[in-house]
DOVEX-642949 format. One record per residue: x, y, z of N, C-alpha, C, O in turn; residue in three letters. Coordinates in steps of 0.2 Angstrom, whole numbers. Layout:
R_n_c1_n_c2_n_c3_ca_c1_ca_c2_ca_c3_c_c1_c_c2_c_c3_o_c1_o_c2_o_c3_rest
R_X_Y_Z_X_Y_Z_X_Y_Z_X_Y_Z_ALA
...
This chain:
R_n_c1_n_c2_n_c3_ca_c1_ca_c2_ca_c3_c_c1_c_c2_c_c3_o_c1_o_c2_o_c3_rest
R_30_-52_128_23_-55_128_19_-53_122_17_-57_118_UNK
R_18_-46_122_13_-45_115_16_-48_108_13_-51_103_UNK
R_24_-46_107_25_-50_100_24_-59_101_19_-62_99_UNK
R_27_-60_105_28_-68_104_21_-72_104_19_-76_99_UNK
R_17_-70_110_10_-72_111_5_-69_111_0_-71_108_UNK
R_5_-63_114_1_-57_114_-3_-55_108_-7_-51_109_UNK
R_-2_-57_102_-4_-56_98_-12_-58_97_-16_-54_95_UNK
R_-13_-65_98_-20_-69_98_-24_-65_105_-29_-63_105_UNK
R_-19_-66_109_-23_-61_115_-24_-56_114_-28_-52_117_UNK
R_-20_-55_111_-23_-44_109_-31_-44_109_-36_-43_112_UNK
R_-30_-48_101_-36_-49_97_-43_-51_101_-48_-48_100_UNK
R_-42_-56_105_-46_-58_109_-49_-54_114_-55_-53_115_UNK
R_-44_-50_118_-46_-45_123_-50_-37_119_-54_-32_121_UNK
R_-49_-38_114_-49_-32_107_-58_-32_107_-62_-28_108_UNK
R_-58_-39_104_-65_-42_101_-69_-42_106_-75_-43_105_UNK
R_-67_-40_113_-72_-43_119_-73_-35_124_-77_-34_129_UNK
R_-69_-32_122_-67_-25_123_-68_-27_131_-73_-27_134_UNK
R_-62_-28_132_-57_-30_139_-55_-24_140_-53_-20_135_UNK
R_-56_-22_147_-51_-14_148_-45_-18_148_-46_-21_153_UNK
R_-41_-18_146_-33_-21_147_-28_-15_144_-28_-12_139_UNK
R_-26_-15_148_-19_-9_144_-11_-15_147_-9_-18_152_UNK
R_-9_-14_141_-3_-16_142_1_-11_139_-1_-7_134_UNK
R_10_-12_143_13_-5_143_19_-11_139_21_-17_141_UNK
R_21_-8_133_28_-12_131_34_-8_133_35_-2_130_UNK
R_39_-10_138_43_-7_138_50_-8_129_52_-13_127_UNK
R_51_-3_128_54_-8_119_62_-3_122_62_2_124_UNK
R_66_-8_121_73_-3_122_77_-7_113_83_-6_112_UNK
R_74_-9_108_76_-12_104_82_-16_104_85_-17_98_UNK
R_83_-19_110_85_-26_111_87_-30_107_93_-31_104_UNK
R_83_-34_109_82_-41_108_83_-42_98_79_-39_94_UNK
R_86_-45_97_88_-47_88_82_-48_85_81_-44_80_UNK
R_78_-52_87_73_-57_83_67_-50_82_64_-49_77_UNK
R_67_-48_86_61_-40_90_60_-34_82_55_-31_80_UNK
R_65_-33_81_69_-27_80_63_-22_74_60_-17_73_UNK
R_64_-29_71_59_-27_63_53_-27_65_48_-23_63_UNK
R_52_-33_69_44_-31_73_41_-25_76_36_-23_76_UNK
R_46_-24_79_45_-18_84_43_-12_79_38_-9_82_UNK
R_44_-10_74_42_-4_69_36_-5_69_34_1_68_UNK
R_30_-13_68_24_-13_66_19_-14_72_13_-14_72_UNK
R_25_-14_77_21_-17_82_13_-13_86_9_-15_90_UNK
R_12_-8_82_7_-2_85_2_-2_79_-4_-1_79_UNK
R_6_-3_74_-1_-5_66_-3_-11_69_-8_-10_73_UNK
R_-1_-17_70_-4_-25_74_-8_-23_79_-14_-25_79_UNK
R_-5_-19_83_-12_-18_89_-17_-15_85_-23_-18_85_UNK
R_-17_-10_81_-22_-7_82_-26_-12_73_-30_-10_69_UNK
R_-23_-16_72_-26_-21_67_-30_-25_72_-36_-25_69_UNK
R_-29_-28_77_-33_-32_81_-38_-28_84_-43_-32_86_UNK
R_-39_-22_84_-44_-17_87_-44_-15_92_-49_-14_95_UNK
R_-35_-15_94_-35_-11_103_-33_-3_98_-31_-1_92_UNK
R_-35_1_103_-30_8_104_-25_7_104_-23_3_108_UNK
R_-20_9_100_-10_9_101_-9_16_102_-13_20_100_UNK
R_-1_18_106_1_24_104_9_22_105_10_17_110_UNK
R_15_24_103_21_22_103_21_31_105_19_36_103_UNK
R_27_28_113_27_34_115_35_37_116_38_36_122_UNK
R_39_42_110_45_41_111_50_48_114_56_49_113_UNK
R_44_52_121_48_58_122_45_56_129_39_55_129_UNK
R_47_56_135_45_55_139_39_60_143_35_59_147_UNK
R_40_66_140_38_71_140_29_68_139_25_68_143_UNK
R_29_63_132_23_60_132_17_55_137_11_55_137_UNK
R_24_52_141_21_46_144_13_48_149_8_45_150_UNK
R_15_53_150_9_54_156_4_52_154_1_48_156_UNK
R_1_56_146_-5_57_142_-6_50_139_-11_48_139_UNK
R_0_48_137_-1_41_133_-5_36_139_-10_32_138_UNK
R_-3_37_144_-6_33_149_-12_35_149_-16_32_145_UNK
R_-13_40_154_-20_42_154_-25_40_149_-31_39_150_UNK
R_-22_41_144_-29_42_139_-30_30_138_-35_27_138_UNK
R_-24_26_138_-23_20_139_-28_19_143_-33_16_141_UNK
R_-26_20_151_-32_19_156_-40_21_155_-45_17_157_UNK
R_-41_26_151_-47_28_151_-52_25_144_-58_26_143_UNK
R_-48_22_142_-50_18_135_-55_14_136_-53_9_138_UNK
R_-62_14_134_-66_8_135_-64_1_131_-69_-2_129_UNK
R_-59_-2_131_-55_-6_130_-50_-9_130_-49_-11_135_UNK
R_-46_-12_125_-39_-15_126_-36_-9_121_-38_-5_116_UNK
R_-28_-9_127_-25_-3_124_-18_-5_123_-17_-10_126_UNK
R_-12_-3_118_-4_-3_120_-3_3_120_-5_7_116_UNK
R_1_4_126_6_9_125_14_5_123_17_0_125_UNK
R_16_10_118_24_6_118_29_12_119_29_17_115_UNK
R_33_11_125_37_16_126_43_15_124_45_9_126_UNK
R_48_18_120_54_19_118_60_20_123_60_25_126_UNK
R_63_16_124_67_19_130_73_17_129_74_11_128_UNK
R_79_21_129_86_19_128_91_14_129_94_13_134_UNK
R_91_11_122_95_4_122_103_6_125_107_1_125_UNK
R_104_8_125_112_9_133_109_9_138_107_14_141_UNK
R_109_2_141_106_0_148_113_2_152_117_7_149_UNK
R_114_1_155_119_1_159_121_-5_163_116_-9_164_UNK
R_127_-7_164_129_-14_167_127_-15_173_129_-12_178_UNK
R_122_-20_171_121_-21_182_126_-23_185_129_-21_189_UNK
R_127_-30_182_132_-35_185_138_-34_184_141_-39_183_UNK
R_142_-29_182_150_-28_181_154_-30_186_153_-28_192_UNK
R_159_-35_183_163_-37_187_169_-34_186_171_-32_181_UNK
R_172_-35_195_175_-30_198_184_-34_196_186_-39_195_UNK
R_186_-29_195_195_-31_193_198_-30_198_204_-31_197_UNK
């Protein structure tokens, strides 16, 4: 949501200081994403939310808290391990 669209809307929620926190789950994915995802925490905080890219989980709690408490629009981007695991494997 925040790369493809999210972007105009950051800005908007930013400029109007929206308590909004959005949480990016990023497992670096997606092909198109990849290069974006490196900036994607400078872009937030170009629009004038709070950013924090969070990549030990040890962080998540703090990155939250302080998101929720933000008198505005926030991202959290959390890092999470691109070895998903097979949901749907079929059986032999």
């Amino acid at each position: 949501m925040f790369a493809q669209r999210g972007r105009r809307r950051s800005h908007f929620a930013a400029q109007r200081k929206l308590p909004l926190t959005v949480v990016v789950m990023n497992n670096s994915g997606y092909g198109a994403m990849r290069s974006f995802s490196r900036v994607m925490q400078v872009l937030a905080q170009g629009h004038g939310c709070d950013a924090v890219r969070v990549t030990n989980s040890s962080e998540l709690a703090s990155a939250l808290k302080h998101a929720l408490s933000h008198n505005g629009t926030s991202l959290v981007e959390v890092m999470v391990d691109s070895a998903v695991p097979l949901l749907y494997a079929q059986k032999s």
